[in-house]
Steps between C-alpha positions, in 0.01 A plus 500: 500500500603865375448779740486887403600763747389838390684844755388831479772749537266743706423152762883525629460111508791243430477116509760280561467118475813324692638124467479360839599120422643352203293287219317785379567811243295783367461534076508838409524474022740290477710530816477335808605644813478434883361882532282774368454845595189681379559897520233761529337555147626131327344239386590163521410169363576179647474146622720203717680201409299302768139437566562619828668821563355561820747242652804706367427888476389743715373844367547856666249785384614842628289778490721868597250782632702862516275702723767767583509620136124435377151421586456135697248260350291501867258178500505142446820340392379249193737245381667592175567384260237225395583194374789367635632131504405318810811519707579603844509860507561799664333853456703770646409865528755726570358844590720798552364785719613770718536501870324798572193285405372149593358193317262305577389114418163375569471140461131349435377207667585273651782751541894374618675325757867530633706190480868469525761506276519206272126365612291343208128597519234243449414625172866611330363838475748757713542879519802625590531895552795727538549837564739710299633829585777633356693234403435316823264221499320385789318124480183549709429170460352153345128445478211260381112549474271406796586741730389776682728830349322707254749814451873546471613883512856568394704834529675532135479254234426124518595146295247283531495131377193256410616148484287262327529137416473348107148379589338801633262737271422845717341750334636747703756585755342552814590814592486867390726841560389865639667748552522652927686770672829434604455235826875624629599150601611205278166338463160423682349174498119476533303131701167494457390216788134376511438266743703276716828458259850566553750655289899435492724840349859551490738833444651611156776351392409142742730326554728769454542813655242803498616743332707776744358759682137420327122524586235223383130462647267234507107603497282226627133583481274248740134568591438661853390238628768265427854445720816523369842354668865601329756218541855531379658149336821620461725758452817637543695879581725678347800675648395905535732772505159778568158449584378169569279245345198433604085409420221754537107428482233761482178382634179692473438656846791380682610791732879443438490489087747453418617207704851386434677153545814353492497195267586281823206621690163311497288636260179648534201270508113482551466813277141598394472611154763621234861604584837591332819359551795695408869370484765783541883429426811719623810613367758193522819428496720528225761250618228256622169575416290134553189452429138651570250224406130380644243251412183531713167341508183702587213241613117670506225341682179548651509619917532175674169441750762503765683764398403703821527220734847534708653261701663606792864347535629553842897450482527747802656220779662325263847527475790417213218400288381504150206399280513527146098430293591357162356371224517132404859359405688882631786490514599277226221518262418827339165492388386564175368834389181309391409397794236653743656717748491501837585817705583545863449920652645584729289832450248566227787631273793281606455146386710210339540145430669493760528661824723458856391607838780517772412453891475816730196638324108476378403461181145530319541331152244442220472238225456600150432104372212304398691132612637570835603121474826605261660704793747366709710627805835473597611562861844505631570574927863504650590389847829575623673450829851692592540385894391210594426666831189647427368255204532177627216573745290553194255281314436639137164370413561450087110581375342667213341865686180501492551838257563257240267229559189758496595588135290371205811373351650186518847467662771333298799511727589653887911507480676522833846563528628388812893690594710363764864633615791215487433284825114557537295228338154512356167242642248455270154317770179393414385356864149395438464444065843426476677431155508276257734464237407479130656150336323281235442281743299743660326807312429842678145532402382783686457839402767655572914359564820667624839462324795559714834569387779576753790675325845729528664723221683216385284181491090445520373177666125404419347355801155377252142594523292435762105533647326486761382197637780271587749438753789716494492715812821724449748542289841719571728638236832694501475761264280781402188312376206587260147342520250569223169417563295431197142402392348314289101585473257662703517278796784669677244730605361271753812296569678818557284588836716173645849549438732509798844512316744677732855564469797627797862586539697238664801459579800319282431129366719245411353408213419683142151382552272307746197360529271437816254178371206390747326195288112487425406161618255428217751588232819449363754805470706553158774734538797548273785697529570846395508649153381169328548429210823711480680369829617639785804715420813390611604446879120595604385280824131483545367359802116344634381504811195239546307467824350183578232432753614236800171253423574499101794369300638691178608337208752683276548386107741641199399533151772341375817276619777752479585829456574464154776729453861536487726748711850728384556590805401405832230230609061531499383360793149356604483501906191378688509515897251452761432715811542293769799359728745298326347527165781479198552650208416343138724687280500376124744673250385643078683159405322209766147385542189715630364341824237305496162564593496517891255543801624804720383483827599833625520843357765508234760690293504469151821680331582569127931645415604550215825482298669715207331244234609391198373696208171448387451282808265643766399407845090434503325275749171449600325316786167413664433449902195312603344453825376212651366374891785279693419117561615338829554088384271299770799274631653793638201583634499171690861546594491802684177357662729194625744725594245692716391247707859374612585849606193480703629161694831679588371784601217340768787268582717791588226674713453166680912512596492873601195456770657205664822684556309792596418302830850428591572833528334852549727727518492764234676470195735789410692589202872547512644789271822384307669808387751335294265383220481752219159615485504723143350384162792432287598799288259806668657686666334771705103384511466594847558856699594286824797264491428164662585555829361799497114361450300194632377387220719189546359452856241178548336438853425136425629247272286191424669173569272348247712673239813282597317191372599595140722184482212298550386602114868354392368170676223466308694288233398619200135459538409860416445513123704769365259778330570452151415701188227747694518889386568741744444817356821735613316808748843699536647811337587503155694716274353805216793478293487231203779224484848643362563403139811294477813795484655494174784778450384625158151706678532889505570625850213580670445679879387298741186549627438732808210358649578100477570449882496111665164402666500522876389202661261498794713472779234440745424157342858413428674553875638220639575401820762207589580341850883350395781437762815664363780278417825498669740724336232744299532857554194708529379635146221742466552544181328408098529109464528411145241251392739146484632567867126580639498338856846399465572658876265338712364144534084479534391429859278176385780403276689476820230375741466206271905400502450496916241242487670326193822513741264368860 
């Protein structure tokens, strides 16, 4: 096909077709070229090589309008020339005019829309506008149809560029030119908005720089009884050498027109009716200039039905506290601009997406959103202690305030960042829902958890997640510590009205980490140790504490056989100890077996040390503790029985003994002091104020001769069944501390502990009183006795009653 391109000189037109890819020509006679220019007043006939040039050219049709020198045609803009091949084209219009006056483009419906730089519209159709003045040229920016700006005034001349696509067949352009009074500022951009709708806009020259020391306004006409809210997307400063850039809006019957921001301020919102926006730049830098840029949304909507409802946020006894209302996904997801907005005012002009309150005052805020249910908020409290003085007499009760609770937003997370000095530890209690930590074993499923995480400037240890409603009554930590409380549905509500999470300052532990554990009878307890899956990090000791009632019997269990890693330096130990007297220690190293599952009759120590692992290799272990009601076997039951009733027969046979010497003799029975015998428990020293002699707490006004008879029980024979396998729970003292991991010379040096101190035994059921004959050639020795030469010194009054009558 042939096609015939007729100019006019008087149309100032020129058309230029352009090879974009290869495999195509244009046949102009008998030549064939890759180009053709058609000038103003030629005519040209031609055709294509290919059947489908609209693959390989592009055409340009540029229309020049002098209105400095001559009349300007005022109007419409048609699309001349007629008749041209279907490619993708481009009308430009470049219109020359002087700065002492102003242009002006009104766009019919569905007018324009701003998009950035290098955005495709839906349709392929674009307009692209530029101000020229001068020489200067200034791109005001990119637009497609469907939008809300109907007018575009310009001070000086303007370029402006229709692209179309190969398949498109407008009749017209879209837009016309008049002629206005100079506007004395690069350009004014005119938003119609009708209804709820938003709008996004950006400053000449975006991305780039706005042009210098320039003026640009924005004209947004909204009916009255509409509300507009300005938000500002992004943007960037220049550096100034004078004046200083900044936004202005003029708002019908505001007091204070016109009311200036800084682009870092919150913007205006909640504003009734239309408004301008004006962006002012300053004189920069010539060395360094940067960059003055913004892209801001404008969002218009109908006045919420609670838009007059406050909510009264008393932050007044609070202290070191913060709470931030958010949308949905903040701070990591930035919503899209087409989504419904939700506003938070702090007054009925000051409102954003998002808004912080700080403790130590009262707020009244409003909510301009029809979903309440996409808000969120964020709190954060810290709790610091510098002497340990004054804050160790403190409980910290670690609660949501009831200022947040009241709020018709749901909460999403309560931070608390717990600060402790070197040498003061931190206690995490829950006395009466206690803890339960979250392992796939067993799920959290309530509404809300806690994650703790204890850490220093160097390293961060992950303690796990845990709820309410288990059995972990305390757990202590060594560092500064940060629990997050955070919810999961509506339900915290209720639940909330029942926490009892507490936390103190205590004094220095031994350990990184350790837990207090008191069993639920009717379940079993998972635990697992800290920062699973990662492992603990290297040379970390974590201990367990588990109390274990005296009627019930606790079985402990591993996951797994061994540790099931390797160490570069040093040893991982497993130790397990019981709380009672003589109770050993059941160390197992990284590279031996776990134990095995075991009954533990008494409250127990669990402890987990690590080593430097190999790489890759990490230190994870997890366990489960059961309870269960002890079981006395029925032949010891008959044993002790047995045993009973021979005891009996001694005893009435050594009553019988005592009354018949009773009648051989009544005179009175007295005791005899021996002062040689030492009379101190081995090893305490200084129990009482008086010394011996100085007290009569030794003195006894009768001794029963019946008590002499002991040897009597050595005569039995044997016939006393020894009690064998019974349980006698142990009713002394026992230690705090858990067992001592095995030393190993590779651990960091750590203080000791201030506070770890040996139980003192109840002296008033441990004195005991000896009547012993001192052997020849013994000096007197009031001194400590070690434990192998206890009683060494004297020889036991029976012991020596009995010799006589072996001797007679």
């Amino acid at each position: 096909a042939s096609f015939t391109i007729s100019l006019r000189a008087t149309d100032n037109i020129t058309v230029v077709m352009k090879l974009r890819f290869s495999g195509c020509l244009i046949r102009v006679g008998n030549f064939i070229r890759p180009e053709l220019k058609i000038k103003p007043g030629e005519n040209v006939t031609f055709g294509f090589t290919c059947s489908a040039p609209e693959k390989y050219f592009i055409m340009e049709i540029q229309k020049n309008i002098d209105c400095m020198s001559g009349s300007c045609p005022f109007g419409d803009v048609h699309l001349h020339p007629v008749g041209l091949p279907r490619l993708n084209r481009t009308f430009i219009w470049d219109v020359k005019a002087s700065t002492k006056a102003g242009l002006e483009l009104q766009f019919s419906t569905p007018w324009l829309r701003q998009v950035e730089p290098g955005e495709r519209c839906p349709d392929l159709v674009s307009y692209n506008i530029n101000s020229s003045i001068d020489k200067a040229t200034v791109n005001i920016g990119t637009f497609c149809r469907n939008g809300s700006i109907s007018r575009v005034k310009l001070l000086g001349g303007v370029i402006m560029a229709l692209h179309l696509p190969w398949n498109s067949s407008p009749t017209s352009s879209g837009f016309s030119i008049a002629n206005r009074a100079s506007i004395k500022r690069l350009c004014i951009i005119e938003s119609i908005l009708k209804g709820e709708s938003s709008i996004t806009l950006m400053s000449p020259n975006y991305p780039l720089g706005f042009p210098e020391d320039e003026l640009m306004t924005w004209q947004f006409v909204i009916p009255p009884n509409m509300r507009a809210s300005v938000f500002f997307h992004n943007y960037s400063l220049s550096n100034c050498e004078r004046k200083e850039e900044r936004v202005e809006y003029y708002i019908p019957g505001s007091p204070s027109n016109p009311e200036v921001f800084k682009l870092s301020d919150s913007q205006p919102a909640n504003i009734p009716g239309s408004f301008n926006l004006s962006l002012q730049g300053c004189d920069q830098d010539a060395q360094n200039p940067g960059i003055l840029r913004l892209l801001f949304q404008v969002v218009v909507q109908h006045p919420q039905v609670d838009e007059n409802v406050t909510h009264l946020v008393d932050l007044s006894k609070e202290w070191n506290t913060s709470v931030t209302i958010h949308f949905e996904g903040w701070p990591n997801r930035v919503p899209a601009m087409s989504e419904p907005i939700c506003l938070i005012c702090k007054d009925p002009r000051t409102c954003d997406r998002v808004l912080t309150l700080v403790s130590g005052a009262t707020y009244r805020i409003s909510f301009l959103c029809k979903d309440l249910s996409r808000l969120r908020i964020t709190a954060e409290k810290g709790i610091s202690c510098v002497d340990l003085r004054w804050c160790q007499r403190k409980v910290y009760p670690l609660l949501v305030p009831k200022a947040i609770t009241q709020l018709p937003i749901q909460l999403h997370k309560f931070i608390w960042k717990l600060l402790a000095p070197e040498l003061i530890n931190i206690e995490i209690t829950s006395p009466s829902l206690k803890l339960q930590q979250h392992v796939p074993e067993q799920r959290c499923n309530t509404s809300y958890s806690y994650s703790v995480v204890s850490a220093t400037p160097e390293t961060e240890l992950s303690l796990g997640v845990f709820c309410p409603g288990g059995s972990i009554e305390k757990i202590q930590m060594r560092n500064n510590v940060t629990v997050s409380l955070k919810t999961f549905g509506k339900g915290f509500l209720d639940e909330s009205k029942h926490q009892d999470l507490k936390m103190s300052f205590v004094p220095h532990i031994k350990d990184e980490c350790s837990f207090t554990v008191s069993p639920n009878p009717k379940a079993k307890v998972y635990l697992q140790t800290p920062n699973w899956p990662y492992g603990l990090p290297p040379y970390v000791s974590i201990s367990w504490y588990f109390l274990v009632p005296s009627k019930q019997v606790a079985r402990l269990g591993f996951s797994k056989d061994r540790l099931g890693m390797s160490c570069e330096t040093g040893r991982a130990y497993v130790t397990l100890k019981e709380e009672t007297v003589g109770a050993e220690e059941t160390v197992r190293r990284e590279d031996e077996l776990l134990p095995e599952p075991r009954n533990m009759y008494h409250d127990f120590w669990l402890n987990v040390s690590n080593c430097k692992p190999v790489d890759k290799a990490q230190l994870n272990l997890q366990f489960r503790v059961t309870l269960a009601d002890k079981h006395i076997d029925l032949g010891v039951i008959l044993a002790v029985v047995a045993g009973t009733g021979v005891l009996s027969a001694i005893g009435l046979t050594v009553c019988c003994v005592k009354k018949k010497k009773k009648k051989k003799s009544q005179n009175p029975m007295v005791g005899v002091y021996n002062e040689n015998v030492n009379t101190q428990v081995p090893g305490k020293k200084g129990l009482f104020p008086k010394g011996r002699k100085n007290n009569e707490s030794h003195v006894y006004a009768v001794i029963d001769d019946a008590m002499v008879y002991g040897h009597l029980l050595k005569e039995s024979n044997g016939s006393v069944s020894p009690e064998v396998d019974v349980y006698r729970p142990f009713d002394g003292p026992v230690g705090s501390l858990p067992p001592s991991p095995p030393p190993f010379s590779f651990r960091k040096d750590k203080k000791p502990s201030s506070n770890t101190e040996e139980p003192v035994r109840d002296t008033e059921h441990d004195t005991i009183y000896t009547f012993a004959h001192q052997k020849s050639g013994q000096s007197e020795d009031n001194g400590d006795i070690n434990e192998k030469n206890n009683g060494g010194t004297s020889m036991a009054l029976l012991e020596n009653e009995e010799q006589n009558h072996s001797g007679e």
